[in-house]
C-alpha positions as CSV (number, residue, x, y, z in Angstrom):
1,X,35.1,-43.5,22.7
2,X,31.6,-44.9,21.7
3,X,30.2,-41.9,19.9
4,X,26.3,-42.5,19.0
5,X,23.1,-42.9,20.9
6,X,19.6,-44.0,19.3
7,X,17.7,-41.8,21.6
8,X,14.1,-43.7,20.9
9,X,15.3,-46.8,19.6
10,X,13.7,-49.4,22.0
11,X,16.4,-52.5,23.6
12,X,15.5,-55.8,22.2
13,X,16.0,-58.5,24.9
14,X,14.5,-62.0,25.4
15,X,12.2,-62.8,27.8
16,X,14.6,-65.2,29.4
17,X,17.2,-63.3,29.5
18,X,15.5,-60.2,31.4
19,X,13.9,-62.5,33.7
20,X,17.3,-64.0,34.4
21,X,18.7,-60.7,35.6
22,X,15.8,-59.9,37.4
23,X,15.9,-63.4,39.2
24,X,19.8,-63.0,39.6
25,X,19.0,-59.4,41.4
26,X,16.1,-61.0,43.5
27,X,18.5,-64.1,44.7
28,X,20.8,-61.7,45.8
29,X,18.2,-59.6,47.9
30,X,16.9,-62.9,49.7
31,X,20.5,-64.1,50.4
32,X,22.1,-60.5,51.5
33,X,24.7,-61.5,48.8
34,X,26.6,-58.1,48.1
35,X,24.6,-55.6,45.7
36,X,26.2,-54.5,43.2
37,X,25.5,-51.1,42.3
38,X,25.7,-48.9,38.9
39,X,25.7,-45.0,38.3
40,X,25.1,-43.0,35.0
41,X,26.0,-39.6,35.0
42,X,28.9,-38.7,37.2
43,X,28.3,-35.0,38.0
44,X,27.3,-33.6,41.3
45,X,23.7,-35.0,41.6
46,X,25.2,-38.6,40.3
47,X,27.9,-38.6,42.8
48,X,25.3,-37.3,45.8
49,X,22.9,-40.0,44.3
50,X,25.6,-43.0,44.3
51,X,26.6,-41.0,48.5
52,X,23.1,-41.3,49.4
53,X,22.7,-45.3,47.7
54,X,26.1,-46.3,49.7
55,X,25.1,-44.7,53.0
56,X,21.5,-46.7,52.5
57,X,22.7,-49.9,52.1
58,X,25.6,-51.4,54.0
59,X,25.7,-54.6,51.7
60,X,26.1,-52.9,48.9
61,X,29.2,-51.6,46.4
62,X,29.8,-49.1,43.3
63,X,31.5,-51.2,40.8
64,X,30.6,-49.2,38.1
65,X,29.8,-46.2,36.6
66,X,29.2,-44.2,33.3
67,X,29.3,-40.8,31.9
68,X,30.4,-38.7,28.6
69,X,33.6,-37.7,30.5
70,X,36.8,-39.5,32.1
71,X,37.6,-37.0,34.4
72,X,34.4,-37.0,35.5
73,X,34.0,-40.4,36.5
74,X,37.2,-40.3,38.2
75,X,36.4,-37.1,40.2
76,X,33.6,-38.7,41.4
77,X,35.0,-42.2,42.7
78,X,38.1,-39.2,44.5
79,X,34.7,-38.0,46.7
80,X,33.4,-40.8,47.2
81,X,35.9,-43.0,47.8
82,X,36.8,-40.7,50.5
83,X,33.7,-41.3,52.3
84,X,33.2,-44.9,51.1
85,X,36.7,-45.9,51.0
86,X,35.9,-50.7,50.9
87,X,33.0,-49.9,49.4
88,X,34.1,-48.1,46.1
89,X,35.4,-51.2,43.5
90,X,35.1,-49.4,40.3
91,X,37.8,-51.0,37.6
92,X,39.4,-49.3,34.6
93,X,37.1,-52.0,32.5
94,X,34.2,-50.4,34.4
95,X,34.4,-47.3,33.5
96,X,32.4,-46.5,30.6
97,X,32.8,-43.2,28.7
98,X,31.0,-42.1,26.0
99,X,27.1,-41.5,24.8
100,X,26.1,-45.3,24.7
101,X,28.2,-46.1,27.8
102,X,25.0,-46.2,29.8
103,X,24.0,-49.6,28.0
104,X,27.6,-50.9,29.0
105,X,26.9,-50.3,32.4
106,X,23.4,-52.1,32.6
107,X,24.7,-54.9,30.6
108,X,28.0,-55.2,33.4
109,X,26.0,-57.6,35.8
110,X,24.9,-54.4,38.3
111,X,21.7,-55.2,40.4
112,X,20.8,-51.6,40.9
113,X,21.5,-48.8,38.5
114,X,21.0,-45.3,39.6
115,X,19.9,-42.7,36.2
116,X,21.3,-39.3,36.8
117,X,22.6,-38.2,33.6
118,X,20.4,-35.1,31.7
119,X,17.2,-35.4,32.0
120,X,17.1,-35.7,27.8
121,X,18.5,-39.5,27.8
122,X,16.6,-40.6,30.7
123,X,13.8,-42.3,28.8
124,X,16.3,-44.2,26.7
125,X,17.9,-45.2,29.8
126,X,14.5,-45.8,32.4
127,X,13.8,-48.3,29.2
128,X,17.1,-50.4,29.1
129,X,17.5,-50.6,32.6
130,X,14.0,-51.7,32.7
131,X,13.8,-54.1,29.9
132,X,17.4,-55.7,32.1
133,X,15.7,-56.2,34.7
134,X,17.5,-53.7,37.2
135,X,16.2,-51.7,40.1
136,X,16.2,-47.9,39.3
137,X,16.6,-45.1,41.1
138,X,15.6,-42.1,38.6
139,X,16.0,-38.7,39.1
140,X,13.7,-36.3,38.1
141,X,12.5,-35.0,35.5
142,X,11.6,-38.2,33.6
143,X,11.5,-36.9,30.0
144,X,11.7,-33.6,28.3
145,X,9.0,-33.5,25.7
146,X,5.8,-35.5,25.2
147,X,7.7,-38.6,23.0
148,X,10.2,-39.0,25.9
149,X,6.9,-39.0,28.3
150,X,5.5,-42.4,26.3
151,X,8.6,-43.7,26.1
152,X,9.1,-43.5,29.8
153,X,5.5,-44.2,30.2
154,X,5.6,-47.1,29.1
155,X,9.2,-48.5,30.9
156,X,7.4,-47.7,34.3
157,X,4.3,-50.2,33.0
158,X,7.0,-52.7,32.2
159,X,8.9,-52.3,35.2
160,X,5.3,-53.0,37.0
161,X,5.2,-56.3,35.4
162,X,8.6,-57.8,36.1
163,X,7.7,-56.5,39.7
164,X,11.0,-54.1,39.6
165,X,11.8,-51.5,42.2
166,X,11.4,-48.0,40.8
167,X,12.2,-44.7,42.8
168,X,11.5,-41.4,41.8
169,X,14.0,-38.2,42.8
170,X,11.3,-36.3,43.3
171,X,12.9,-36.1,46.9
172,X,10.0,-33.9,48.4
173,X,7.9,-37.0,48.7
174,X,10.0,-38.5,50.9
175,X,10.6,-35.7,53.0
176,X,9.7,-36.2,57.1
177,X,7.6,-33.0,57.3
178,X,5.8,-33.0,53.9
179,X,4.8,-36.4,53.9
180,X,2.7,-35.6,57.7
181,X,1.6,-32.0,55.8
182,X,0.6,-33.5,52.7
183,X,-1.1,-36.1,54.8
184,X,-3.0,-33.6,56.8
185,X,-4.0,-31.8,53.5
186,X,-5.3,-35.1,51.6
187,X,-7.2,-36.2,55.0
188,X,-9.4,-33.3,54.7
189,X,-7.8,-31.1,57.6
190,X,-7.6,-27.8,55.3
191,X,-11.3,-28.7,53.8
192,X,-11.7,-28.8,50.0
193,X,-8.9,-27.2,48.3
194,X,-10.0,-23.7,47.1
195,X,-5.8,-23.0,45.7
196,X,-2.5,-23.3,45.4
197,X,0.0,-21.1,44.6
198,X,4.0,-21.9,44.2
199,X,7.2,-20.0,43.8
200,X,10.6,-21.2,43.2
201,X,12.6,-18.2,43.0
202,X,16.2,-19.0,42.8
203,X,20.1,-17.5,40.8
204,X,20.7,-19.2,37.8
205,X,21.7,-22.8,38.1
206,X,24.7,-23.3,35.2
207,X,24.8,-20.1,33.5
208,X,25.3,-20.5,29.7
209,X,29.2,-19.6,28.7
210,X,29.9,-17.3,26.1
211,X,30.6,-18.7,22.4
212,X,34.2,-17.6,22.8
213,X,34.3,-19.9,25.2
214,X,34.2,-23.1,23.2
215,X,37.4,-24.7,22.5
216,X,38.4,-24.9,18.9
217,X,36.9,-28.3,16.8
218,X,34.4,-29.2,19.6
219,X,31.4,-30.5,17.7
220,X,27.8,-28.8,18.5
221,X,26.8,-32.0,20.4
222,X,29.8,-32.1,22.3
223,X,29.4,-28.7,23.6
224,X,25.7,-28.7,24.0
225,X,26.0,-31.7,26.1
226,X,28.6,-29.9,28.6
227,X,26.1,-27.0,29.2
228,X,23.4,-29.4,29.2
229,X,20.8,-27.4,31.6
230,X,20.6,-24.5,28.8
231,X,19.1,-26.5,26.1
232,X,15.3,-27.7,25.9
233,X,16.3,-31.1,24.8
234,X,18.8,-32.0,28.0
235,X,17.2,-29.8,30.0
236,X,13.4,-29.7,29.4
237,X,14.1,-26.1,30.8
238,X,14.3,-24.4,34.4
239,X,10.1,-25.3,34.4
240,X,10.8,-29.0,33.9
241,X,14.3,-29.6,35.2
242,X,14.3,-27.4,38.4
243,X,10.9,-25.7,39.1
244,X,9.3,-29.7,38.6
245,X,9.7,-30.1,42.4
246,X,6.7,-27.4,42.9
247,X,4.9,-29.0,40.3
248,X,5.4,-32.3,41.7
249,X,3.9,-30.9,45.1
250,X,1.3,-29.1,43.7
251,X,0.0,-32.6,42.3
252,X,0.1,-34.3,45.2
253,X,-2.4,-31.7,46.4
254,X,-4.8,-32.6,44.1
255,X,-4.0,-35.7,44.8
256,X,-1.7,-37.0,41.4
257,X,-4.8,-36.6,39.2
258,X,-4.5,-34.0,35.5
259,X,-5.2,-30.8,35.8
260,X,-7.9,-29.7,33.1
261,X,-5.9,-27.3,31.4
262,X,-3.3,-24.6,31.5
263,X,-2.4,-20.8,30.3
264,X,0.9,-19.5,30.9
265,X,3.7,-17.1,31.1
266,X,7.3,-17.0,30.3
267,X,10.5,-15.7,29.0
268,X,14.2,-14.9,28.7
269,X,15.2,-11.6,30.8
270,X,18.9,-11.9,30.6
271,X,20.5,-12.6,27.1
272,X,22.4,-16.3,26.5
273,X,24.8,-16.9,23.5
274,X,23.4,-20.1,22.0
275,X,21.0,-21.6,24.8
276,X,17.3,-22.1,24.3
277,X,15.3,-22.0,27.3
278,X,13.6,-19.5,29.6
279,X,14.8,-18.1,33.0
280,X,11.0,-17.2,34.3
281,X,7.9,-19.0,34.0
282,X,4.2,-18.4,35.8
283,X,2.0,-21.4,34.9
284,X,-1.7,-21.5,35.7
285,X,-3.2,-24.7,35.9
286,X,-6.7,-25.3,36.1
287,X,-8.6,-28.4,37.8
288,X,-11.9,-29.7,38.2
289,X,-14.3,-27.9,40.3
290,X,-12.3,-24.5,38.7
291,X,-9.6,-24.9,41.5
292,X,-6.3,-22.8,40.0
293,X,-2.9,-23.7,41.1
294,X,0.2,-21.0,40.4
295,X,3.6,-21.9,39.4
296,X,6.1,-19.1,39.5
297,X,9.7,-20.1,38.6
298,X,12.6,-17.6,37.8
299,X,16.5,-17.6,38.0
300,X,17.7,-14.4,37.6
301,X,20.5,-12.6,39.6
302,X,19.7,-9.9,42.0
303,X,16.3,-11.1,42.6
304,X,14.6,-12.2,45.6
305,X,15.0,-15.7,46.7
306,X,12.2,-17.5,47.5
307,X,10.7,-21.2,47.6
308,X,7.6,-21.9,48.9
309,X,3.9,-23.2,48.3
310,X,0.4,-22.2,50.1
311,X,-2.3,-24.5,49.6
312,X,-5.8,-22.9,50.9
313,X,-8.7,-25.1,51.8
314,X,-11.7,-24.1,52.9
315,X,-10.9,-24.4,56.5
316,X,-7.2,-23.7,56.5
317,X,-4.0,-22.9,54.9
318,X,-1.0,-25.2,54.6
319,X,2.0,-23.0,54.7
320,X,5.4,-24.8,53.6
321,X,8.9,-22.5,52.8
322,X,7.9,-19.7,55.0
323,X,9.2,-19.5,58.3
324,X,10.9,-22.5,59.4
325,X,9.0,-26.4,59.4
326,X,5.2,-26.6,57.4
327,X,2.4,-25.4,59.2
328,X,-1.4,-25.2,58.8
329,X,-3.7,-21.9,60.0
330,X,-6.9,-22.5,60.6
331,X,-9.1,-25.2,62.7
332,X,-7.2,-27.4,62.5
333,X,-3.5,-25.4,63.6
334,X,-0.7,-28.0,63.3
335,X,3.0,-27.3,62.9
336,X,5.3,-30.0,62.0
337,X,7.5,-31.3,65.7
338,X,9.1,-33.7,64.6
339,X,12.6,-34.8,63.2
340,X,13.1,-34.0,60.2
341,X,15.8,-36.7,58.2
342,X,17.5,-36.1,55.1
343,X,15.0,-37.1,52.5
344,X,17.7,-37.2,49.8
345,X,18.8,-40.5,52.6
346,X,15.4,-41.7,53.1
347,X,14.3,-42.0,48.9
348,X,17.6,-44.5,49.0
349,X,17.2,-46.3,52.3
350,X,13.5,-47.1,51.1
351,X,14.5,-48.3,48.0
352,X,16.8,-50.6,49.5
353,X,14.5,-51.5,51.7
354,X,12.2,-52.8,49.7
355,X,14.9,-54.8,47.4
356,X,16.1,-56.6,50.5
357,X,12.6,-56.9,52.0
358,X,11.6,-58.4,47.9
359,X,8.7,-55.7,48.3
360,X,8.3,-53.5,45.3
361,X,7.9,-49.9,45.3
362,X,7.2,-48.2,41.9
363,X,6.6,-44.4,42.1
364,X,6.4,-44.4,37.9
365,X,2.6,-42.7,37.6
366,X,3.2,-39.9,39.8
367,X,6.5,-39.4,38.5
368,X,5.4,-39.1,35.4
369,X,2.2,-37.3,36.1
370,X,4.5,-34.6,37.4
371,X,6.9,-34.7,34.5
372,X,4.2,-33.7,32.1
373,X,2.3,-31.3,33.9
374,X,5.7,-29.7,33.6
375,X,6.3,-29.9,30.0
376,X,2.6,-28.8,29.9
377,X,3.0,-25.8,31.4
378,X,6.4,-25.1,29.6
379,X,4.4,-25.5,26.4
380,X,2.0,-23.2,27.4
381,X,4.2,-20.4,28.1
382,X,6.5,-21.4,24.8
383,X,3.7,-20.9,22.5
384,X,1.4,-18.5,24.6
385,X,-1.9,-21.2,24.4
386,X,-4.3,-22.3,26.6
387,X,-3.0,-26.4,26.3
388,X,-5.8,-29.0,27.3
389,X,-4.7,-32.0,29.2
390,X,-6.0,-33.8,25.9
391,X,-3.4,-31.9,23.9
392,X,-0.1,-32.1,25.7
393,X,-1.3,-36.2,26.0
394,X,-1.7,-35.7,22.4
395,X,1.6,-33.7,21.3
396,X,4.2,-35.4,19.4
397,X,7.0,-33.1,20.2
398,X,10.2,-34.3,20.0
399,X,13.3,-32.3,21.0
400,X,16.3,-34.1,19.2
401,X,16.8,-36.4,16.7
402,X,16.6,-39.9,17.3
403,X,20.5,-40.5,16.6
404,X,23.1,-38.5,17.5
405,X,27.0,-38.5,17.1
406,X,29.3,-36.9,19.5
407,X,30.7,-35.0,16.6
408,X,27.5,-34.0,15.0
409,X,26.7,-30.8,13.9
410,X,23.2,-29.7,15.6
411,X,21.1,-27.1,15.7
412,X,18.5,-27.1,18.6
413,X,15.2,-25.1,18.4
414,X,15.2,-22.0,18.5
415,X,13.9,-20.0,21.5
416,X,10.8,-19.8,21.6
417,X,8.4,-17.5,20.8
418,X,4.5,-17.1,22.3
419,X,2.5,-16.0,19.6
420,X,4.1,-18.0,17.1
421,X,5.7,-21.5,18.1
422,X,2.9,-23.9,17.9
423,X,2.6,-27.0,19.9
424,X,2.5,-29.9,17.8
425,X,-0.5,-31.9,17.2
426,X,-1.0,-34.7,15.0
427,X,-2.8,-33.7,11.7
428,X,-6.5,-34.4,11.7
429,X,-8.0,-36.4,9.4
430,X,-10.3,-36.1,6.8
431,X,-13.9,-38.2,6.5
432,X,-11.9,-40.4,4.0
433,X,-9.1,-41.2,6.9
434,X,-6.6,-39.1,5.2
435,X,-4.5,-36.0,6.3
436,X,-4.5,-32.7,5.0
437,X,-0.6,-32.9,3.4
438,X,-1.7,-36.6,2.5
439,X,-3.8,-34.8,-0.1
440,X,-2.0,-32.3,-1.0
441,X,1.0,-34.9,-1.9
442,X,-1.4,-37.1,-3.8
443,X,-2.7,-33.7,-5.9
């Protein structure tokens, strides 16, 4: 099994051959030659992902796929072989196991790879399918800490250039009803936007194991890796990996600019051997104008469940998650009529759209607007700051180190702490251009 991973070391391709692969997928778009399609991550979101792709486009087959786990792969060609049964061609030699089987894939000759492994490799692989020229589906979140956000950052302004398709799985966006609410909202029919206020109130998504449960000899990474979702560094946390899709709405509110600023709330209410991240967060994000927005997130047992965001104008309310389709009170009354599609279907069907139409749809700045207003409200609750949009830009967190073996002993961070983990800025420098612990070393 391939057994490392340089999380931030960037691919080094030539020009001519990226552009190659990018002309080879664009040739096959203008001929309706057969699309060849390419997942990483096999678990339940990957395999809905790869559902959704094959339902999409007609013309187009899985013929490979990647993940850290054998079984996995092949539990996920059973489904969807079952539902896709000529259009599933995945071969022994395409099956690519292991931490650095996501390159494998890209360089296989796919045309469109779909990134749904945790969320803590996707800049690594946003940047490799980019820099080969695929299209990319993406799922959300996008990064997990500020040096995954520049990475990723800067894969979406490449993929811009080469004129690459790029959708985001921030699946909200293409819902039926929220993209005629959101509409409504942006055209003015609520007035100016006076707040916003969010909840996703859930049970908790993959509950962390207890230590006993660890088989005997499995290495740190190994087992982090398998309970992904309770570590910052796969995860980004329930804020970032879950909760995001509130976020993301909340932005497209304000219509995908920064908030100013943000103060915020969070801990751990029920005890987990060995994880690191919160089950409850309530993030208060301040725009221009003073306009606060309010994120609640929690995943606790026994709780109420609840999902749902009211955005008050001056002349109305938008009302979404509260009894039945989105409606506005006020003025302008509207309730949404209309059919409402699968949205998980419609993300695919328009990227696949656009590949055989050779239009390009890139949804990289909002995705990653969205992705860092997370992390800066997760940052905000982890250290119990008020964090500037200047300072999460600015933060040169980074979760893991860049290289990891799958036998590596690793210890994540620790959980956090407000009041005494700091969020991590560079050092300033003095009038002479110099740090503080540059003079300190020279004394």
């Amino acid at each position: 099994m391939p057994s490392s991973i340089h999380r931030r070391q960037f691919v080094q391709t030539t020009a001519i051959l990226t552009a190659a692969a990018t002309l080879r997928a664009q040739k096959k778009a203008d001929s309706q030659e057969t699309l060849r399609i390419g997942l990483v991550g096999c678990g339940g979101r990957g395999t809905g992902a790869a559902s959704q792709a094959l339902g999409a486009e007609y013309n187009g087959k899985l013929v490979a796929m990647a993940d850290v786990d054998l079984k996995q792969i092949d539990s996920s060609i059973q489904s969807l072989s079952q539902k896709f049964p000529d259009r599933v061609e995945v071969s022994p030699d395409k099956k690519f196991v292991g931490l650095n089987a996501y390159q494998k894939l890209i360089d296989s000759g796919v045309d469109v790879v779909l990134l749904a492994s945790p969320p803590g490799f996707r800049p690594l692989h946003l940047q490799a399918a980019v820099e080969a020229g695929k299209h990319i589906f993406c799922e959300k979140p996008m990064a997990v800490d500020t040096v995954g956000y520049h990475m990723a950052m800067a894969a979406v302004k490449k993929a811009k250039e080469k004129k690459l398709n790029l959708v985001a799985g921030f699946c909200w966006r293409y819902s039926t009803s929220r993209v005629e609410a959101f509409k409504r909202v942006l055209d003015g029919d609520i007035g100016k936007i006076s707040s916003i206020f969010a909840t996703y109130h859930t049970g908790p998504v993959k509950p962390m194991p207890p230590a006993s449960g660890r088989p005997p000899g499995m290495s740190d990474v190994e087992w982090q890796v398998r309970n992904w979702y309770n570590f910052s560094w796969l995860s980004g946390d329930s804020l970032v990996e879950q909760a995001v899709h509130s976020v993301d709405k909340i932005c497209w509110a304000m219509g995908d600019k920064p908030p100013q600023s943000c103060i915020a709330t969070g801990g751990r209410q029920i005890p987990a051997e060995g994880g690191n991240i919160f089950d409850h967060f309530h993030a208060a994000y301040e725009w221009e104008n003073g306009i606060i927005c309010n994120m609640a997130s929690r995943q606790i047992k026994g709780c109420q469940g609840n999902n749902q965001d009211i955005i008050r104008g001056d002349k109305g309310v938008l009302v979404i998650g509260r009894g039945g389709a989105p409606f506005i009170d006020g003025a302008k009354r509207w309730r949404f009529r209309g059919e409402e599609k699968n949205m998980y279907d419609l993300e695919h069907e328009a990227l696949f759209a656009a590949i055989r139409k050779g239009e390009v749809i890139n949804d990289g700045d909002r995705m990653m607007l969205s992705t860092l207003v997370g992390i800066m409200g997760r940052e905000a609750a982890y250290t119990g700051q008020l964090v500037s949009w200047d300072q999460i830009l600015a933060c040169t967190q980074d979760l893991a180190p860049d290289e990891l073996n799958w036998g590596d002993s690793f210890t994540p961070t620790p959980m956090p702490m407000p009041g005494v983990t700091k969020l991590l800025l560079p050092e300033p420098k003095k009038p002479d251009g110099s740090s503080a612990t540059e003079k300190k070393s020279k004394a």
